[in-house]
C-alpha positions as CSV (number, residue, x, y, z in Angstrom):
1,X,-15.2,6.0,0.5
2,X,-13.6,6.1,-3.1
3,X,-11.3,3.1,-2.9
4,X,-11.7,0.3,-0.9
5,X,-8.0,-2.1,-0.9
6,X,-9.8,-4.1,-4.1
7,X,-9.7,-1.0,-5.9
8,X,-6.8,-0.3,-4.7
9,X,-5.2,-2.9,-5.6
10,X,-6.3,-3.0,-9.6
11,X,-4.0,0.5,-9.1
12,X,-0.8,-0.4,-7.1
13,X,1.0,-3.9,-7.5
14,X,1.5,-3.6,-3.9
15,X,-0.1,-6.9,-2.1
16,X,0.3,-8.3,1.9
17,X,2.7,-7.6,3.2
18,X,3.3,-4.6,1.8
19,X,0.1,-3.1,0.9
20,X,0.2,-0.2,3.6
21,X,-3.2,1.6,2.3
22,X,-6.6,0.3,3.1
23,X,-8.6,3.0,2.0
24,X,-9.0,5.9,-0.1
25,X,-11.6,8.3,1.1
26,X,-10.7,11.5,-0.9
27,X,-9.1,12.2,-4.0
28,X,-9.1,15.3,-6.1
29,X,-7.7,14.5,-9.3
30,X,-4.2,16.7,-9.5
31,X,-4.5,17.9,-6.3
32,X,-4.7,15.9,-3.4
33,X,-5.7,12.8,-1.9
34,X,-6.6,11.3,1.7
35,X,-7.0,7.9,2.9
36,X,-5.9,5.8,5.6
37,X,-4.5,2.3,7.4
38,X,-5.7,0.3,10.4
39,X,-2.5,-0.4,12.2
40,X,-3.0,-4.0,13.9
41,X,-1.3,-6.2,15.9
42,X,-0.8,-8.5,13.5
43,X,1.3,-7.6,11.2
44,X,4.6,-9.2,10.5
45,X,6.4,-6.2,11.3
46,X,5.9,-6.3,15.2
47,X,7.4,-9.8,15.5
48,X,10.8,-7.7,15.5
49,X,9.7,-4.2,16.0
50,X,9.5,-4.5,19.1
51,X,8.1,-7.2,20.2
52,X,7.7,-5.9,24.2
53,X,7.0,-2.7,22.7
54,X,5.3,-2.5,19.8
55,X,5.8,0.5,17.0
56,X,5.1,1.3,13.9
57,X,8.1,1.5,11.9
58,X,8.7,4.8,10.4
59,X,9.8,3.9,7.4
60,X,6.3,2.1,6.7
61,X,4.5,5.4,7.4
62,X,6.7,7.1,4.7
63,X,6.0,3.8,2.4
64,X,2.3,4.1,3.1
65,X,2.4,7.8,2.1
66,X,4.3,7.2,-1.0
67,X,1.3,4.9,-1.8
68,X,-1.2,6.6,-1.6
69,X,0.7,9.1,-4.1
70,X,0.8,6.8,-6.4
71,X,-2.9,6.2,-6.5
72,X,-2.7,10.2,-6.6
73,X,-0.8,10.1,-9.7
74,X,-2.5,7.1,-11.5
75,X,-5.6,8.3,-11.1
76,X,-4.9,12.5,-12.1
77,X,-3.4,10.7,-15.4
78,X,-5.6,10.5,-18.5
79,X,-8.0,8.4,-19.4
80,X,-5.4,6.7,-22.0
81,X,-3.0,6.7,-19.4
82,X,-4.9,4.9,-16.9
83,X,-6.1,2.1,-19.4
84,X,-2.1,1.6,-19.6
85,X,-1.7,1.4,-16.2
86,X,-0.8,-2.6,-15.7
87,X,2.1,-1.8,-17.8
88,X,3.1,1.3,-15.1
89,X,4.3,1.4,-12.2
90,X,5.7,4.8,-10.0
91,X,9.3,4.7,-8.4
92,X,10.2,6.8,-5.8
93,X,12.8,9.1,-6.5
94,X,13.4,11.6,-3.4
95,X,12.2,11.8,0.4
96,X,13.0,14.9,2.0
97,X,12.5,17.1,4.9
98,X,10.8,13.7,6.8
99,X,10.1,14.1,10.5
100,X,8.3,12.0,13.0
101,X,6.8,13.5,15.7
102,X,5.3,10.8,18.0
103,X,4.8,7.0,17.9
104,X,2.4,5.0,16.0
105,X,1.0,1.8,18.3
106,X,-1.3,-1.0,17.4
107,X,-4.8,0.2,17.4
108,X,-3.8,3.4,15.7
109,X,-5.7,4.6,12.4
110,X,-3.1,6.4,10.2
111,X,-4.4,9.3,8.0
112,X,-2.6,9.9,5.4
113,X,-2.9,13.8,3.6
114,X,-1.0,14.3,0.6
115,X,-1.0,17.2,-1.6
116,X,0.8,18.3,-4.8
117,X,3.7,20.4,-5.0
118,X,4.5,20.1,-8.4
119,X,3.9,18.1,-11.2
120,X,5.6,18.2,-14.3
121,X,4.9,15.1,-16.9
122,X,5.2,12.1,-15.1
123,X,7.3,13.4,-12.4
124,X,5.2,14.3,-8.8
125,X,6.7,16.2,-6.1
126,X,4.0,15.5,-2.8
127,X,4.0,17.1,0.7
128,X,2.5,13.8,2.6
129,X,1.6,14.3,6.5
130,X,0.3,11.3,8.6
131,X,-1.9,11.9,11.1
132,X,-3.6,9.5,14.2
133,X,-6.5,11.3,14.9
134,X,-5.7,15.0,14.9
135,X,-2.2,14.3,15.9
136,X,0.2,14.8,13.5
137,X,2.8,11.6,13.5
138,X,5.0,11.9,10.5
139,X,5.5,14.2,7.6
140,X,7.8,14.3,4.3
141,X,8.0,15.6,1.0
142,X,8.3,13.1,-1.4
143,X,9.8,12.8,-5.7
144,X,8.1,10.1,-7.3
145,X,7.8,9.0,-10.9
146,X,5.8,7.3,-13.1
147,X,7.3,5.1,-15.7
148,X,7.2,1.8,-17.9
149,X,7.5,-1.5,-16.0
């Protein structure tokens, strides 16, 4: 484990509900990054999605991704950069070529793999893949952007 969701969170203003990262468990600075969420029961979002059924909105899997890019990008910045950081935040900017290929239940682990594309000052172009088990779920390439709050 490199990030637990209190390191995390000193990195991405995201907070409940909308803190879709538990877990970072690899990260090579510039490169890439894995980590993962523990889908549960209890979140808000299956109150209404669906509540006989239950599935894991796709657009949270994408959101999920995106975060942990962020951490990717936060933490490949410099050191001056990341002592900035509470005054950063990173915007998304593009989601393309986004597929899902099989629902995500409660129970499920979600792994998500991102590596970079490019990465041109503060702009990051990812290729993110979500995975439950070996299975891959959901998969995108994402435009983010890091920039002044």
């Amino acid at each position: 484990m490199l990030y637990d969701v209190v390191e995390i969170q000193k990195i991405l203003p995201h907070r409940y509900p909308f803190l879709l990262l538990d877990r970072v468990t690899k990260l090579e600075k510039g490169v890439s990054i894995e980590g993962y969420k523990n889908v549960s029961i209890s979140e808000p979002v299956f109150q209404g999605h669906f509540p006989d059924h239950p599935i894991y909105p796709g657009v949270m899997i994408i959101e999920g991704m995106a975060q942990a890019g962020g951490v990717l990008a936060f933490k490949s910045s410099s050191e001056e950069a990341q002592e900035d950081m509470s005054n950063k935040v990173v915007y998304f900017m593009s989601i393309d070529k986004a597929k899902f290929r099989s629902p995500v239940t409660p129970g499920d682990q979600l792994i998500y793999k991102l590596t970079v594309i490019k990465q041109r000052g503060s702009i990051w172009q990812l290729d993110a893949k979500a995975y439950v088990g070996d299975k891959l779920v959901a998969e995108a390439e994402l435009k983010a952007m890091i920039v002044d709050k």
